[in-house]
Phi, psi and omega in degrees: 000308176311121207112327170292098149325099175258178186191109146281140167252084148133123171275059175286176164319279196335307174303312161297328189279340190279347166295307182294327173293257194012305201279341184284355216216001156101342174292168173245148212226137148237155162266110199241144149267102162290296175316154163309005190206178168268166172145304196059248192257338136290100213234225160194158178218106162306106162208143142097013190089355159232156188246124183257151152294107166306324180235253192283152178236334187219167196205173188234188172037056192312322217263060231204309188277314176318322203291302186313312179278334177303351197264340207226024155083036205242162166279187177270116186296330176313140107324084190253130171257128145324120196265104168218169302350170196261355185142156196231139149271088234243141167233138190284009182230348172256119178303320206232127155326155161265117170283150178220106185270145164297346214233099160294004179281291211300328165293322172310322207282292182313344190219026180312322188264012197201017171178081171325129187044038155305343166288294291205325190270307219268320175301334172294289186287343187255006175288297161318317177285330155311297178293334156325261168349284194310302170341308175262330205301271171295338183280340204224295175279347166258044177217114176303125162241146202271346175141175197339307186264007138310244249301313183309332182276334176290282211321315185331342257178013171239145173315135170277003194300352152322323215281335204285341175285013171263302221286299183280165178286165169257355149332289190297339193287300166340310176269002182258340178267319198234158186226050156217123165333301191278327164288340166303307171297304171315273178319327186277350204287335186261023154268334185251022157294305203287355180075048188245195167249179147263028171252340203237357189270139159314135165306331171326317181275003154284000172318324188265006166297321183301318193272004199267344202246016196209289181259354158232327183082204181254138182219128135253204185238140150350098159116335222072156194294321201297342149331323164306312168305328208263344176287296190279345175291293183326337216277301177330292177282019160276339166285340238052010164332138144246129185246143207211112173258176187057034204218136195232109155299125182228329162218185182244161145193139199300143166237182186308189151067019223337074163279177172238177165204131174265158194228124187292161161313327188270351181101307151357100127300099176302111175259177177165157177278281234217151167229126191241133190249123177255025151311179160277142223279307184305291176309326185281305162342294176263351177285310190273296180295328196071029163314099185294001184257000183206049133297180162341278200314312178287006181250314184269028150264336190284173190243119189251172201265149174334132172299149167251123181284101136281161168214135166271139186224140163250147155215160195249119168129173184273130171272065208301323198262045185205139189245238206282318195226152178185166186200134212237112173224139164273236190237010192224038161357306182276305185306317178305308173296324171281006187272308193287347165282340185237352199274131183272037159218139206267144210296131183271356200224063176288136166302142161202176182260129148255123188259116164237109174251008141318336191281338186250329173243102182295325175314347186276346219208140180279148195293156176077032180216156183244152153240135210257140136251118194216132177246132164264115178267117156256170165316136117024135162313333204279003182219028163203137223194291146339107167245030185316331203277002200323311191285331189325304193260329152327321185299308166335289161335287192300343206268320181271350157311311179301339198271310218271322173247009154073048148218157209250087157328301199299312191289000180223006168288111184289328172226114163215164174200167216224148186223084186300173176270012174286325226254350174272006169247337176274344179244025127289314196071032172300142151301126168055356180092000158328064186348302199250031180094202161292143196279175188261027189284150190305002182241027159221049165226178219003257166258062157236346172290151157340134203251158216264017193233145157273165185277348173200015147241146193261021193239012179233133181261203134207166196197131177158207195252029166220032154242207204279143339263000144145185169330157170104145166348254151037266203280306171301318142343243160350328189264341203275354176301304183324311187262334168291311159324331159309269215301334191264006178245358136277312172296329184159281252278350154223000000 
């Protein structure tokens, strides 16, 4: 083994972290990158004397990173600030937010008026949820299944007092505990994490009510998130990795033995004993391999998770009536959720997340001045395809955030820029501009997801939020574990 050459294709988390297993474990690493920087969708944007998070700003299941440097014999180079409130809510028909605290006395105080015995109800519910979580957690999301019926045979082997919650919405789970709208809409909110809805989510994911409010909470990181990328890129080039940007896989050519060898834009073979790819697992299969089973046609039938609209915003003065994490909603929910996956025209009354991560790292931002991040989840490339309207619907935003926190953003912005979902798909290689991969519905998790193995060359791997075990920090974490165990139980070593 020592000495075997691997060539990761995309320095995302997933792609970085299976380089820190790897390279821990005796391999030798190149990195190939399209963007100009690591990162993937965790990424940074300089510009103007402030630094924004590009992609994700807060993450759950912090010690999912502990584990990745103990595995790989390091302390944890990270920092993490705990988020309390874990987020604020805001509804356009309500003057004052919900604050939503880890401490359930303190969340009862918030919805006293508007959900009789919420405590005594939320426990009932995160109890359940618990156990889902626990329940699952090692049988099912931290395991490579070999095909189906391995996977069919794990599930086997989860309490079923479970099964009726793959079936149901996590909507409907919702309405059978609680009786206020606005407390149902607050808990389904980790749904448009997975970049779903809860009318279209498994009832299963309420599990993750559980971890935001119970068992780890929300964290970012000291220094900004692209601190993650930049502690393990070093970590990396110390080992020698090498990492070569601006640089794009686009076809193979077969070698005996049914290996493979990738090939650049440019023509440029890449040899390597093994390949691990953190592109997208689904998309690449047909863009790049030319898989009839992941074309075009066949990919835009599967169900993907929500596009991301951002705007980076600098502004100058302190944001008093707004803290780390939010969420901006109007008044028609349902109607609204059901709209949004299909409709080719941009939302007049839009939902969005605001990140002021200046509020944890002042270092983001110059001083007496904030940085603003606001994600809108749009449709998709296959149904809105056109973004002309970018500023159109930016102005929106920004006009009714100024209105909803009493400070006027357009008259104190110093920087902004806007990222459609064309430019998350061409500087990611996002399918369709599909933010988090593929979506989580019961025939696209575990092994039924894209498989972290190829189905026909045995030297090519994948690793990333549209293979195994499915999205999220974490969750990508867990898969580069997921895909090393792969690559060291083909060679010997376990």
């Amino acid at each position: 083994m020592q000495g075997k050459h691997i060539t990761i294709v995309g320095a995302g988390l997933g792609g970085l972290a299976t380089a820190l297993r790897l390279s821990s474990k005796g391999y030798r690493i190149t990195i190939i990158e399209k963007h100009h920087q690591a990162g993937g969708r965790l990424n940074r944007l300089q510009q103007d004397g402030f630094s924004f998070d590009i992609g994700p700003s807060f993450f759950s299941m912090s010690y999912e990173f502990d584990e990745l440097f103990q595995y790989c014999g390091i302390d944890n180079p990270l920092h993490f600030n705990e988020l309390n409130p874990v987020y604020s809510v805001y509804f356009s028909n309500r003057s004052k937010p919900y604050y939503i605290h880890k401490d359930l006395s303190k969340l009862a105080e918030e919805f006293k008026e508007i959900e009789p015995n919420f405590e005594s109800k939320a426990k009932t519910y995160l109890k359940q949820a618990a156990s889902i979580f626990h329940d699952t957690e090692n049988k099912v999301v931290k395991r490579n299944f070999n095909n189906l019926l391995h996977y069919f045979l794990t599930l086997s082997t989860v309490p079923v007092k479970h099964a009726p919650l793959m079936f149901r919405s996590m909507w409907s789970e919702l309405d059978k505990h609680f009786e206020s709208e606005d407390v149902k809409i607050i808990f389904s909110l980790v749904a448009f994490f997975l970049g779903a809805t809860p009318f279209n989510t498994p009832a299963v994911y309420s599990l993750l009510n559980y971890t935001e409010l119970q068992h780890d909470g929300y964290w970012n990181v000291k220094g900004g998130m692209y601190d993650i990328v930049t502690k393990i890129t070093d970590i990396l080039k110390s080992r020698g990795v090498e990492f070569v940007y601006n640089t794009e896989i686009i076809s193979f050519q077969e070698t005996k033995d049914n290996k493979v060898q990738l090939v650049d834009r440019k023509g440029k073979v890449w040899v390597s004993d093994k390949y691990v790819v953190n592109s997208d697992a689904a998309s690449f299969r047909g863009s790049v391999l030319g898989r009839k089973k992941f074309s075009e046609t066949k990919l835009d039938k599967l169900h993907w998770t929500l596009a991301p609209f951002t705007i980076y915003l600098g502004v100058k003065g302190k944001l008093d009536n707004i803290h780390h994490h939010n969420y901006f909603l109007g008044d028609n929910f349902k109607q609204y959720a059901d709209q949004i996956f299909t409709t080719s025209i941009s939302p007049d009354k839009p939902y969005y997340y605001v990140n002021v991560s200046s509020k944890s790292n002042p270092d983001c931002a110059p001083d007496g001045c904030e940085n603003i991040f606001i994600l809108c989840p749009v449709p998709d490339l296959r149904y809105k395809s056109n973004w002309d309207d970018k500023e159109q619907l930016a102005d929106t935003i920004i006009n009714d955030l100024s209105s909803r926190i009493g400070f006027d953003l357009n008259k104190n912005t110093l920087t902004r820029t806007i990222y459609t979902p064309v430019e998350w798909r061409d500087m990611f290689n996002l399918y369709k501009g599909s933010g988090l991969g593929l979506a989580h519905d019961m025939k696209q998790i575990g092994a039924f997801r894209p498989a972290n193995k190829d189905e026909q060359f045995k030297n090519l791997y994948y690793v990333g939020a549209s293979t195994t075990p499915g999205t999220g920090l974490p969750i990508v974490v867990i898969s580069s574990k997921l895909v090393t165990e792969r690559v060291l139980k083909d060679d010997g070593i376990i």
